[in-house]
FISE-676381 format. One line per 4 residues: number of its first residue (from 1); their letters; for each residue z, x, y of C-alpha. Coordinates in Angstrom, 3 decimals. Each point is the difference from the previous one (the first is absolute). Example, Ala and Ser with C-alpha at 12.3 -4.5 7.8 and 13.67 -1.06 7.14 Angstrom:
1) AS) 7.800:12.300:-4.500  -0.660:1.370:3.440 .
% end
This chain:
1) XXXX) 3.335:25.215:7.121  0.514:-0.631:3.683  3.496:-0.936:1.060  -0.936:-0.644:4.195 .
5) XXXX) -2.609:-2.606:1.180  -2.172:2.755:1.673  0.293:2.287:-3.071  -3.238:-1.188:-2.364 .
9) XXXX) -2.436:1.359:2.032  -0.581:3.291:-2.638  -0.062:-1.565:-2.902  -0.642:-3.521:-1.460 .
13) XXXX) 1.904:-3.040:-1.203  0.574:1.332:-4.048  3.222:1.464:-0.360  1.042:3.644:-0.573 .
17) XXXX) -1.505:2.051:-2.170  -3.503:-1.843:0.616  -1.499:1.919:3.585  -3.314:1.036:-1.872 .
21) XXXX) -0.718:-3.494:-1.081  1.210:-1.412:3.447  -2.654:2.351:1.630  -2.758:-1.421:-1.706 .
25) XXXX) 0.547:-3.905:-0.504  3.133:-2.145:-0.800  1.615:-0.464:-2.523  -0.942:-1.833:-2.923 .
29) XXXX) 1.126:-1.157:-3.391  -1.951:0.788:-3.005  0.372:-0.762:-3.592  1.085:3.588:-0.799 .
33) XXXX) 2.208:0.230:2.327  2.031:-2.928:-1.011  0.687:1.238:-3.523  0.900:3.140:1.357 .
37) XXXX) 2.318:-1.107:2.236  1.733:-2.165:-2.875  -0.031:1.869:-3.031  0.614:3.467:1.998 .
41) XXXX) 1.999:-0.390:2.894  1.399:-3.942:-0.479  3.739:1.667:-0.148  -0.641:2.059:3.048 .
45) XXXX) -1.147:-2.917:2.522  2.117:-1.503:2.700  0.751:-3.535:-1.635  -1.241:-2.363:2.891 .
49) XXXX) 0.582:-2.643:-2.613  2.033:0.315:-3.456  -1.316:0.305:-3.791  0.704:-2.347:-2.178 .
53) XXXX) 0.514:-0.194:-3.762  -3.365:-2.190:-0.794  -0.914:-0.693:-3.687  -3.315:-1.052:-1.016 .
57) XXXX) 0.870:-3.328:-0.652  1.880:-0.321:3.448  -4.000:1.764:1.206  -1.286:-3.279:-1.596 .
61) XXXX) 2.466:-2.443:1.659  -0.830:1.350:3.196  -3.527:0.265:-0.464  -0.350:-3.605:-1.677 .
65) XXXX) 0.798:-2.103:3.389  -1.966:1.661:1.623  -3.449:-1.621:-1.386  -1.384:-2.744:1.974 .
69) XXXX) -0.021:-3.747:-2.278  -2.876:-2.092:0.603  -1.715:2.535:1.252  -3.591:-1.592:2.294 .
73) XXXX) -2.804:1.409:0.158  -0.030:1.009:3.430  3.022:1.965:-0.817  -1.433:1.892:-2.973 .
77) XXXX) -3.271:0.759:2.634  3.173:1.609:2.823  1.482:2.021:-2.437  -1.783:2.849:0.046 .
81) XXXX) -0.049:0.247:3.703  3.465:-0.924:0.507  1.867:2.379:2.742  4.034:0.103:0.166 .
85) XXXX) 1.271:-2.970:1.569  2.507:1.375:1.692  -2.473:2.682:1.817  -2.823:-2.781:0.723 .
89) XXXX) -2.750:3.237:-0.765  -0.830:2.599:-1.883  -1.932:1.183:-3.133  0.418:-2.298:-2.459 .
93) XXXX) -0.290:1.789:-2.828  1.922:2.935:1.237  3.124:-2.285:0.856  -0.220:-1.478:-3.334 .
97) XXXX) 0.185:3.225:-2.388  3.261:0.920:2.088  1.121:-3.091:-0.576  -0.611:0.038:-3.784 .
101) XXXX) 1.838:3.504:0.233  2.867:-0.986:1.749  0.561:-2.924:-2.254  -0.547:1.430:-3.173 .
105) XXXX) 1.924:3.838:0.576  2.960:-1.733:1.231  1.630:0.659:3.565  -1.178:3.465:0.706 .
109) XXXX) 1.855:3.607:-0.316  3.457:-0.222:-0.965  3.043:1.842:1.846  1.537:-1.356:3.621 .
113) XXXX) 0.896:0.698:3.364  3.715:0.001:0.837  -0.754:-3.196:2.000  -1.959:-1.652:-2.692 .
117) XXXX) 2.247:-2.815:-0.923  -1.870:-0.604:-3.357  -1.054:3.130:-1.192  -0.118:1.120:-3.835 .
121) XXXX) -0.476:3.217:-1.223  -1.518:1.332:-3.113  -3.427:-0.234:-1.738  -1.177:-2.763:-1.959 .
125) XXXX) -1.844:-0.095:-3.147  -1.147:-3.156:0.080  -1.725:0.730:3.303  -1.636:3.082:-1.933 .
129) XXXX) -1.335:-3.135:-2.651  -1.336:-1.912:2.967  -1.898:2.702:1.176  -1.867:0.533:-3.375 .
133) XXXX) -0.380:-4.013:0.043  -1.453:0.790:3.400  -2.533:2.553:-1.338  -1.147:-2.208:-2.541 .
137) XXXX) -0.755:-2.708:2.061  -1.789:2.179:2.521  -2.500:1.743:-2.890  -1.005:-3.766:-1.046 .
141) XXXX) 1.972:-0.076:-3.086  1.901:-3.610:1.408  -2.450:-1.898:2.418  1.782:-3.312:0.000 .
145) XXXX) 2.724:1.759:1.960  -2.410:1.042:3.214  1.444:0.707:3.158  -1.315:-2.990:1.778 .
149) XXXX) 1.852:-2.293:-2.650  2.881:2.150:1.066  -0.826:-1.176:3.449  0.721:-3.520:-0.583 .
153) XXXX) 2.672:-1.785:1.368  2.185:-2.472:-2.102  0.333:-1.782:3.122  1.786:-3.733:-0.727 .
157) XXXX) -0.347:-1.832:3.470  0.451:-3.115:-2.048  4.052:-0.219:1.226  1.987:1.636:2.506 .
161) XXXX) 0.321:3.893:-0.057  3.325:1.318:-1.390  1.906:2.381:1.777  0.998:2.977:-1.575 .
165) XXXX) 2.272:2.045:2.381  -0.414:1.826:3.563  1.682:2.106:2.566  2.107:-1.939:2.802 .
169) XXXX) 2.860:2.355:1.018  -2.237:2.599:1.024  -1.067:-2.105:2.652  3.153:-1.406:1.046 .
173) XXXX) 1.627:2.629:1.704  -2.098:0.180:3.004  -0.014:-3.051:2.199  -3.507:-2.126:-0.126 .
177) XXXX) -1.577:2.110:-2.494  -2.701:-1.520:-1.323  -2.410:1.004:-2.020  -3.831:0.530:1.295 .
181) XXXX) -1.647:-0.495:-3.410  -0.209:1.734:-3.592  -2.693:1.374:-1.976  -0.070:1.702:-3.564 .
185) XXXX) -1.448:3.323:-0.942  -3.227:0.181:-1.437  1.593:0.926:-3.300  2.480:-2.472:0.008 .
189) XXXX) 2.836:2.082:-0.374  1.936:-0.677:3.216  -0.353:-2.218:3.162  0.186:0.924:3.381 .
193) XXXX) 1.467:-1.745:2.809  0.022:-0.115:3.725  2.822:-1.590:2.600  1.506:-0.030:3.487 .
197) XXXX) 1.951:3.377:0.183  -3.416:1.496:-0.626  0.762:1.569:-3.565  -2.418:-0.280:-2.638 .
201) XXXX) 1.838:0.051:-3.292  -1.206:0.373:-3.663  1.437:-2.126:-3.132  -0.590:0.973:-3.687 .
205) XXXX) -0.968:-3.148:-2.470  2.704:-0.321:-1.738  -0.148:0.913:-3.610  1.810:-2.830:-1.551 .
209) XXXX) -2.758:-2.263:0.948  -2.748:1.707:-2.692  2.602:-0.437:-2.481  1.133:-3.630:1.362 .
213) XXXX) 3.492:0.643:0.601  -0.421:-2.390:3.143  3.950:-0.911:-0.516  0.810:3.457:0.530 .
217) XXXX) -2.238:0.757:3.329  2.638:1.460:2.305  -0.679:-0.296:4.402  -2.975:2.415:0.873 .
221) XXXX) 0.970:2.902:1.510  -3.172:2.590:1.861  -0.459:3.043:-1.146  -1.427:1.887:2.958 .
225) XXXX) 0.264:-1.407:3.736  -2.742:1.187:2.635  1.659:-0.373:3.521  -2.815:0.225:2.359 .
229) XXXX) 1.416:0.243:3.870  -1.339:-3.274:1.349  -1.618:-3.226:-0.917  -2.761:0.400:-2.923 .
233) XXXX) -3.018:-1.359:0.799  -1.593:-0.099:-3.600  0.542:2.074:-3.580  -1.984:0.321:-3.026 .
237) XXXX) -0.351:1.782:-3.108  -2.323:2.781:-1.102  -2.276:-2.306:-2.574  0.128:2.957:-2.609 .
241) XXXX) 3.372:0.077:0.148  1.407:0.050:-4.123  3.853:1.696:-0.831  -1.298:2.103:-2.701 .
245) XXXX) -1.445:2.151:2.797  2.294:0.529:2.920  -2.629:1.353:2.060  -1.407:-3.480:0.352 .
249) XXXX) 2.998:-1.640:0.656  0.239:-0.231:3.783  -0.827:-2.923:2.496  -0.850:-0.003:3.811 .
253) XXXX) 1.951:-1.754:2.880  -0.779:-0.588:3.656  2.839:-0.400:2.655  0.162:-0.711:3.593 .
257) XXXX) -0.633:3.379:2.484  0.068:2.127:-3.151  -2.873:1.795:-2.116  -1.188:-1.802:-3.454 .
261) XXXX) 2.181:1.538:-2.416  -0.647:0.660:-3.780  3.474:-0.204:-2.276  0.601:1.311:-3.191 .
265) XXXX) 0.839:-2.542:-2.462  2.217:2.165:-2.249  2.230:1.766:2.689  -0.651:-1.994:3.059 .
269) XXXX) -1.277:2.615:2.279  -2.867:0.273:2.698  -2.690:1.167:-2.086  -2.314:0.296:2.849 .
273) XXXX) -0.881:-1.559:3.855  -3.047:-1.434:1.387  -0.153:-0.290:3.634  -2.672:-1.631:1.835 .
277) XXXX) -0.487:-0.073:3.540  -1.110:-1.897:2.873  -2.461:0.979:2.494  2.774:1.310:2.027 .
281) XXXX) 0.520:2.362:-2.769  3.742:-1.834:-0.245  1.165:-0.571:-3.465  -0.340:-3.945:-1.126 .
285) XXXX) 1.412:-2.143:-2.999  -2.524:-1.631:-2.185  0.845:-3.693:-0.782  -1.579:-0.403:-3.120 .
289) XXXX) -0.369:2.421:-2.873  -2.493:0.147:-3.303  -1.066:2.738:-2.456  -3.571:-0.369:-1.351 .
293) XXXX) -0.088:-1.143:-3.524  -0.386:3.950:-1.135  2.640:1.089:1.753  -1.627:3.050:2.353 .
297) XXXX) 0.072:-1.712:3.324  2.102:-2.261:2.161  -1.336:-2.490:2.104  2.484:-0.660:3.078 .
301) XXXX) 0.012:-3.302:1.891  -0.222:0.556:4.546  -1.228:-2.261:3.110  -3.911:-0.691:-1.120 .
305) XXXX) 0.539:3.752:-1.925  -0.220:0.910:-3.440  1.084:3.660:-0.730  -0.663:1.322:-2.933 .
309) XXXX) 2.547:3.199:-1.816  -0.982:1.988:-3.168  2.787:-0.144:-2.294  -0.180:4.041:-0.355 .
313) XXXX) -0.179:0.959:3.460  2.901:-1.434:1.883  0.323:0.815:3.805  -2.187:-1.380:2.440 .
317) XXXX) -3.374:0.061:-0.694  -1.339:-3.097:-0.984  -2.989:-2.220:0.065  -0.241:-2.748:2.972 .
321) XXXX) -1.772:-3.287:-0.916  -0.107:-2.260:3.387  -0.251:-3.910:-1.390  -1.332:-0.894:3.609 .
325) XXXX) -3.867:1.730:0.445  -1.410:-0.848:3.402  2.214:-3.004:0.527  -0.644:-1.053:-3.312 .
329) XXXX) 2.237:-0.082:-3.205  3.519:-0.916:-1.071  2.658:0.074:3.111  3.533:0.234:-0.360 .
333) XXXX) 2.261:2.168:-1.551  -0.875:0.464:-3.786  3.112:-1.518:-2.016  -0.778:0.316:-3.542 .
337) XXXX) -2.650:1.328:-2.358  -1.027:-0.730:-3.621  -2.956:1.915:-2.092  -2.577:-2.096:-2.400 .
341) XXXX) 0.336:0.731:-3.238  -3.615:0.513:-1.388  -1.907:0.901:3.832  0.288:2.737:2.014 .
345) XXXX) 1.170:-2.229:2.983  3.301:-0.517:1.537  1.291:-2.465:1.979  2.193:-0.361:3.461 .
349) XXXX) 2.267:-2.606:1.464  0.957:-0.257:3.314  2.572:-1.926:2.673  -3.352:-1.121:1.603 .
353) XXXX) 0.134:-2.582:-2.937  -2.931:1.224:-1.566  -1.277:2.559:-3.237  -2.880:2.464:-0.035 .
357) XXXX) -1.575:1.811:-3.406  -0.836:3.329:0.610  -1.947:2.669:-2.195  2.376:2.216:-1.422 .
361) XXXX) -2.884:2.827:0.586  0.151:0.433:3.847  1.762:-3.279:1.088  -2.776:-2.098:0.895 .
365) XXXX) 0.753:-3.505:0.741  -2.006:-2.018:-2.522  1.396:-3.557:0.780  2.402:-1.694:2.092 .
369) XXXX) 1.995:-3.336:-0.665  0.018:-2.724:1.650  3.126:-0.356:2.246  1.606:-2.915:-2.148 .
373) XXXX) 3.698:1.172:0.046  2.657:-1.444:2.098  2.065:3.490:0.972  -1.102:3.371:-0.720 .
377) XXXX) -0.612:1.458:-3.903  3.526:1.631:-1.307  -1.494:-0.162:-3.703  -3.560:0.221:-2.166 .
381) XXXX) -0.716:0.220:-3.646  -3.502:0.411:-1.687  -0.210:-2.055:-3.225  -0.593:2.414:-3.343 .
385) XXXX) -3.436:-0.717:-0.204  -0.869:0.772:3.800  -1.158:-3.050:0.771  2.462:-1.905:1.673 .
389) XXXX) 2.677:0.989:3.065  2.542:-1.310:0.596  1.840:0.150:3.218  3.771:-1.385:1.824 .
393) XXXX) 1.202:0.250:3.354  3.383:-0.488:2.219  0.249:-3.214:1.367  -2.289:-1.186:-2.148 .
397) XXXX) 0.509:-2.659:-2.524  -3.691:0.889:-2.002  -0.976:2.536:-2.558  -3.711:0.158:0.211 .
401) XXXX) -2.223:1.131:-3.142  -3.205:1.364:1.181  -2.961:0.223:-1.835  -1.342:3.536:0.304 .
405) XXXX) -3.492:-0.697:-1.194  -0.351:-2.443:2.629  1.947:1.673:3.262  1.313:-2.629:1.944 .
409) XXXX) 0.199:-3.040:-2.509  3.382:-1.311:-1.142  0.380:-0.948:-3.412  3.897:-1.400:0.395 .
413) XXXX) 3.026:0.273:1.487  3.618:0.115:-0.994  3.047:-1.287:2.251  3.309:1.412:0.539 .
417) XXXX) 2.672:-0.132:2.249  -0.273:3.201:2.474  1.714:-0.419:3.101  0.808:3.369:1.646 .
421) XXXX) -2.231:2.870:0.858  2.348:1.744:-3.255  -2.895:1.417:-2.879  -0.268:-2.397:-2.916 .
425) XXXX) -1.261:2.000:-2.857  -2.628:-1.796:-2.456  -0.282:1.475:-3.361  -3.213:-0.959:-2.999 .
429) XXXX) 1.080:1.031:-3.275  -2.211:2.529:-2.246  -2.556:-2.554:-0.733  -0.081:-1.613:2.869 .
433) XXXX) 1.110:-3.183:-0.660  2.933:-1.009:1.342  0.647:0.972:4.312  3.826:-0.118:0.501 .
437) XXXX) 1.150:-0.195:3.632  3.289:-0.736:1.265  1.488:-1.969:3.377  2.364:0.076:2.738 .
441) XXXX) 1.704:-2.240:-2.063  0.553:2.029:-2.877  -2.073:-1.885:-2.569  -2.676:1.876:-2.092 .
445) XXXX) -3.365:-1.763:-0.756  -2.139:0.463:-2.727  -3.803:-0.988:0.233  -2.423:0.195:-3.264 .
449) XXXX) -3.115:1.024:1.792  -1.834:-1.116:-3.380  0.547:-3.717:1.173  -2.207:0.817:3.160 .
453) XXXX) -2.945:-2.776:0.519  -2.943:2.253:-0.949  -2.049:-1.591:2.760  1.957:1.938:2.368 .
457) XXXX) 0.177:-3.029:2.903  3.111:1.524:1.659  2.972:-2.463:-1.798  3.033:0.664:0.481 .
461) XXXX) 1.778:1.397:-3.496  3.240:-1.326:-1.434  2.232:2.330:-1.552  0.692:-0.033:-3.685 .
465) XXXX) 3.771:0.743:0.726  2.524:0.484:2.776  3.408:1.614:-0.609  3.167:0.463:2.578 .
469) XXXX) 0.566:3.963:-0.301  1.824:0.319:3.209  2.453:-1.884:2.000  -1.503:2.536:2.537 .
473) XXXX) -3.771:0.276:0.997  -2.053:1.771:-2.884  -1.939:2.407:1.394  -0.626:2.976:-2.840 .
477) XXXX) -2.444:-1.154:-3.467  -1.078:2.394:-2.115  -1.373:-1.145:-3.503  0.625:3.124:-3.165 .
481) XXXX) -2.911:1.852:-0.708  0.063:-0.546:-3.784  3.332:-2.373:-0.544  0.761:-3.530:1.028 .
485) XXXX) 2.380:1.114:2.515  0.453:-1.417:3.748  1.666:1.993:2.456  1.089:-1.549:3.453 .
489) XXXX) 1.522:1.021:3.209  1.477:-2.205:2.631  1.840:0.134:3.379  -1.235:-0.384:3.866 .
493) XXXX) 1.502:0.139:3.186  2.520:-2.361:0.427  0.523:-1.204:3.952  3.393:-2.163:-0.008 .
497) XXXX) 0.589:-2.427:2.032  1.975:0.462:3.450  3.625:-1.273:-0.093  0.350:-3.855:1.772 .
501) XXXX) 3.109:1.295:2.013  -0.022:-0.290:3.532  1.722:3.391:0.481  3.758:-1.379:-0.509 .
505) XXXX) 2.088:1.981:-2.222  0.734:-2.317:-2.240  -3.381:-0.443:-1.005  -0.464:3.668:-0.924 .
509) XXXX) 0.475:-0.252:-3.652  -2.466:-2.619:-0.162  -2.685:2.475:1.631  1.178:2.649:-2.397 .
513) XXXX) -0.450:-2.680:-3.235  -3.660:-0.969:1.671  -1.135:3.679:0.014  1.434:0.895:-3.289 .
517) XXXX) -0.896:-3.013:-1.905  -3.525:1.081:-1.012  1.291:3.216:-1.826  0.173:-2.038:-2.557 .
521) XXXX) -3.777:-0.412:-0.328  -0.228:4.104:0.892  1.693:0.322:-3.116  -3.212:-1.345:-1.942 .
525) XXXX) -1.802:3.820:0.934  -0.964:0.526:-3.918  -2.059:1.119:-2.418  -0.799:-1.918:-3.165 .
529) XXXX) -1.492:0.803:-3.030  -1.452:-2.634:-2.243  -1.220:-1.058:-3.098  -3.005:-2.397:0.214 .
533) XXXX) -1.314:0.987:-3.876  0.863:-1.776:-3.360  3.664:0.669:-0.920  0.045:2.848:-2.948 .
537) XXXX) 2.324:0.457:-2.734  2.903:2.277:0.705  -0.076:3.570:-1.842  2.948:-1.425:-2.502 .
541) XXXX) -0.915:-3.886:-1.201  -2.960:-2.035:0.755  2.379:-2.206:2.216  -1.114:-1.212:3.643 .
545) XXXX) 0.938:2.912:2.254  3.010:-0.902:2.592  -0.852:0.694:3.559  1.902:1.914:2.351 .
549) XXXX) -0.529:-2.577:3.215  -1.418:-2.981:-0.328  -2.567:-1.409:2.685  1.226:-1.343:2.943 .
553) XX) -2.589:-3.510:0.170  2.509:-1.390:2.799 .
% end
């Protein structure tokens, strides 16, 4: 495991112990693996996240919201091609068997760091029944239970969102901290965060919400914190990333003047470095990051450059994709990626205010969009079935959904509030839908794509549902792969006003209340968990569960 940012170059990104594998392709989780890594070793794994003491019939409370009502048929079509929401690609049905796994064998191998604020010990038997439950549903013997049922999301978008609980202090003790977005693992074990003083930190789900002890959810507190030495540029996770195999569980970052750097999710350490170059052989910062949906390369956002890094060779040999072929192509500098779900295609946005698809293959450009946008692309997500893209950028008051069998044409757009060049994530849950976005103003909107017009004339969408999460701008949503849980950042760069003295002396107090009086919007630099599902009965009586925090709707 490399512990310096120019270390990986020997070896790849799996952990110790694994140099034979990383010389021949990266890591991956199979089926056998995962029961031998929790019926073996479960005790001996560092607990990223704690155990918990699950029954069967708590199994079946958590399992129960989860299952869409009123299902429609154009639902019941997505599901099997449904990729994690939170990840916006992938293979479908890869990401949902470790999300049946995760759900059904608990929270992954017991024991705990010393920093672990949560962490249990011990092995428990019920986990040993849920992995025999597990078995059986895997050799056929209970189809009703199938892994894309398990997929569903008891999403309730019917009223406001409740909150559960979230992590403020962390972020208070730094002036104008703010966060720069959140997004969860593909698992859904843990969330991971970025802010101003340029650490990327880690938070466990907290246990008491399986078992629906919401009046007990304490403040989050991280688990790990990444410090990276200067402002991150982009982050990600590795899409086969599940905590019943640690050698999955790392994620990639991006920071200014520094190589891409690949972190251990368990300890917190440089894994590995990728670092591209420019033509004047100088090391440069890519400013937008994205694994391909298996997980063995990289793709790495530059000026009208796509660079391409195999996952188990890190160092600097890459792949160079130019988006700009004999004056022709995509200009700018590439600002975000997102994969399609069922093609071999990818696609690329840009601060030229346009998006490209691209051929995963060799990086041929296959279509361009129409420049419609406003500012430059910060954010794009490909709908579950492939078909649809859906794109947001800074200054921009428009999220446009493209229709990918006809490049170019519009089908509708969604409006928000975005006034600052700050990224404003979008996020489509597993079925794709319901797009959440939030504002500068800190409210959330929720849009039922199902309620499009199916002529597809370009009209302008309503949302089913707008909620105040912030006092502060909102600029983090990330849906739960396989719960109906929200998560939300929020903060920005707060410029106070000058002072209205004219330089006397006894006007310096007022200049002093003018600068400090926004701190009290800095304060609002949060992140919030909440609960947008069905409210289940607690573990004890059949009662209507208390909740920790309830919404602010101000």
């Amino acid at each position: 495991m490399c512990d310096s940012a120019g270390g990986g170059e020997s070896g790849g990104v799996t952990g110790a112990g694994q140099d034979a594998e990383a010389d021949t392709e990266p890591p991956h989780l199979t089926e056998k693996d995962i029961l031998e890594t929790s019926d073996e070793g479960g005790e001996e794994l560092p607990a990223k996240r704690p155990k918990m003491n699950i029954e069967e019939q708590e199994l079946d409370q958590v399992a129960n919201p989860l299952k869409m009502d009123g299902e429609t048929p154009a639902e019941s079509q997505q599901e099997d091609t449904a990729p994690p929401a939170a990840q916006g690609m992938g293979e479908p049905q890869c990401e949902e068997e470790g999300q049946k796994e995760v759900l059904i064998s608990g929270r992954g191998g017991g024991g705990g760091e010393e920093s672990h604020p949560n962490g249990d010990g011990g092995h428990d038997a019920s986990l040993d029944e849920a992995e025999t439950q597990r078995e059986e549903e895997q050799n056929g013997n209970s189809p009703a239970d199938s892994p894309s049922e398990r997929q569903h999301l008891g999403l309730d978008f019917t009223q406001n969102p409740q909150m559960l609980t979230g992590s403020w202090s962390e972020f208070s003790t730094i002036p104008e901290n703010y966060l720069k977005g959140c997004k969860w693992a593909p698992d859904g074990s843990c969330i991971l965060t970025n802010s101003a003083d340029n650490v990327l930190r880690v938070y466990n789900l907290p246990p008491e919400i399986y078992s629906y002890n919401w009046d007990l959810l304490p403040e989050m507190s991280p688990v790990l914190r990444m410090a990276e030495g200067d402002t991150i540029y982009d982050y990600c996770w590795y899409p086969k990333m599940n905590s019943l195999d640690p050698d999955t569980c790392f994620l990639a970052s991006s920071s200014r003047d520094n190589p891409v750097h690949v972190w251990d999710a368990f300890y917190g350490e440089v894994r590995a470095s990728f670092r591209p170059y420019n033509h004047l052989d100088e090391l440069t910062a890519a400013h937008s990051l994205c694994f391909s949906p298996d997980g063995s390369q990289l793709y790495c956002g530059f000026d009208k450059t796509v660079r391409v890094f195999y996952t188990d060779r890190p160092g600097r040999d890459c792949e160079e994709r130019p988006t700009i072929v004999k004056k022709q192509g995509q200009s700018g500098i590439i600002s975000c990626f997102g994969f399609s779900p069922c093609q071999s295609v990818y696609a690329c946005g840009s601060y030229s205010r346009c998006a490209g698809l691209y051929s995963c293959q060799d990086g041929t450009l296959l279509a361009l969009l129409p420049t419609r946008h406003h500012g430059g692309l910060t954010h794009l997500l490909f709908s579950p079935d492939g078909n649809y893209l859906y794109t947001g950028g800074r200054k921009d008051p428009e999220i446009l959904c493209w229709d990918l069998r006809e490049p170019g044409k519009v089908v509708f757009s969604l409006k928000r509030n975005v006034a600052t060049n700050q990224r404003i994530y979008l996020d489509l849950d597993s079925s794709g839908r319901y797009l959440l976005s939030g504002d500068t103003e800190g409210v959330v909107s929720v849009w039922d794509t199902h309620t499009a017009p199916p002529d597809g004339n370009e009209e302008l969408l309503q949302p089913q549902l707008r909620f105040k999460a912030h006092w502060d701008c909102t600029n983090g949503i990330s849906v739960h792969p396989f719960m109906p849980l929200l998560a939300t950042s929020s903060g920005q760069r707060q410029f106070p006003w000058p002072g209205d003295s004219e330089g006397d002396s006894a006007s310096d107090g007022e200049g002093e209340e003018a600068v400090m009086s926004p701190q009290e919007i800095r304060q609002d630099n949060t992140l919030s968990l909440w609960w947008a599902g069905p409210l289940g009965p607690s573990a004890e009586g059949g009662q209507e569960v208390p909740l920790g925090q309830p919404a602010d709707t101000d």
